[in-house]
C-alpha positions as CSV (number, residue, x, y, z in Angstrom):
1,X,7.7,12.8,-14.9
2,X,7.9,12.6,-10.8
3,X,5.6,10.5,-8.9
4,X,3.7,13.8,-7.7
5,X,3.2,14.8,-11.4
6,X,1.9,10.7,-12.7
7,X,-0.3,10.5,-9.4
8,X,-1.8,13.4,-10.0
9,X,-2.7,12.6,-14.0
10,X,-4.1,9.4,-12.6
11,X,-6.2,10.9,-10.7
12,X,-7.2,13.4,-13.4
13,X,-7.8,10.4,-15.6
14,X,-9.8,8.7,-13.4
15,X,-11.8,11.6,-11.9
16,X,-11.5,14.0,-15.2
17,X,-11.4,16.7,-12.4
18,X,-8.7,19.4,-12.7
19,X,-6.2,18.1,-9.7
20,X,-4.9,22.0,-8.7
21,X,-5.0,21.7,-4.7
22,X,-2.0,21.5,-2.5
23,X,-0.5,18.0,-1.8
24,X,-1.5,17.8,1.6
25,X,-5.0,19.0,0.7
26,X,-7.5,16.2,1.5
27,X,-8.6,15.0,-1.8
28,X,-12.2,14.2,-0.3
29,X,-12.7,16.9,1.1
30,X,-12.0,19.0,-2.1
31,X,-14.3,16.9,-3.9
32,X,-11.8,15.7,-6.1
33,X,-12.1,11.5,-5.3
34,X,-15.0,9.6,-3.7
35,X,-14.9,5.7,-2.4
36,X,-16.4,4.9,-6.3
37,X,-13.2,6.7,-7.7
38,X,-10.4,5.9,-5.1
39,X,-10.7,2.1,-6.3
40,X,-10.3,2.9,-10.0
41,X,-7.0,5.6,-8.9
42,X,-5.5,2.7,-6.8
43,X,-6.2,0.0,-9.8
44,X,-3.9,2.5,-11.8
45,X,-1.4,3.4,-9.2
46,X,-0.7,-0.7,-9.1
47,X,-0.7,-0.8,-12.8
48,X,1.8,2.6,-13.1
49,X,3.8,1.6,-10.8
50,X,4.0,-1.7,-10.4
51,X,2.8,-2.3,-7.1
52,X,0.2,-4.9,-5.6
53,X,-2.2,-2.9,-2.7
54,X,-3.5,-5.1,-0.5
55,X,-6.8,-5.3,0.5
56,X,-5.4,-4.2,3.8
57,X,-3.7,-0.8,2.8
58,X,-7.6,-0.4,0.9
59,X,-8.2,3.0,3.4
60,X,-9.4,6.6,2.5
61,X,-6.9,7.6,5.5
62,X,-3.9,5.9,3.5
63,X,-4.7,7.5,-0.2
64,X,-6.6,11.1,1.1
65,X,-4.1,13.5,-0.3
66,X,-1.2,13.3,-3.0
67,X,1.6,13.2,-0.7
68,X,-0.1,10.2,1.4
69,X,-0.2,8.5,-2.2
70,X,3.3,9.6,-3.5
71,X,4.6,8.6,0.0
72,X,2.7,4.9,0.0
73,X,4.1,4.5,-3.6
74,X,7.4,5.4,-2.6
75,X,7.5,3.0,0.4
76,X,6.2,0.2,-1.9
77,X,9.1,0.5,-4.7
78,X,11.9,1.9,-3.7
């Protein structure tokens, strides 16, 4: 599985919406993630991956879409 296709089942695990939007489509705006819900899909993306977020990087602008999150992932572990 790609890092498009786990980010996307954590957010459907987290959200249990259907994640069917483009990857540049602003997840807030589609309804899809709220502030409640982005902390539990980051707490997930750190576990999945690895990764620490700090409370710095802890921005709707920097997780809004799935390629902003693939792309923060990627920058963090590879």
């Amino acid at each position: 599985m790609d890092n498009q296709a786990k980010v996307i089942d954590i957010i459907h695990r987290v959200t249990g919406n259907a994640v069917q939007i483009d990857p540049d489509e602003s997840l807030f705006d589609a309804g899809i993630l709220d502030s409640f819900a982005l902390t539990d899909v980051i707490a997930e993306v750190e576990k999945e991956f690895s990764i620490k977020v700090p409370d710095s990087d802890l921005t709707p602008r920097k997780f809004s879409s799935i390629s902003r999150i693939v792309s923060y992932i990627e920058a963090k572990v590879y």
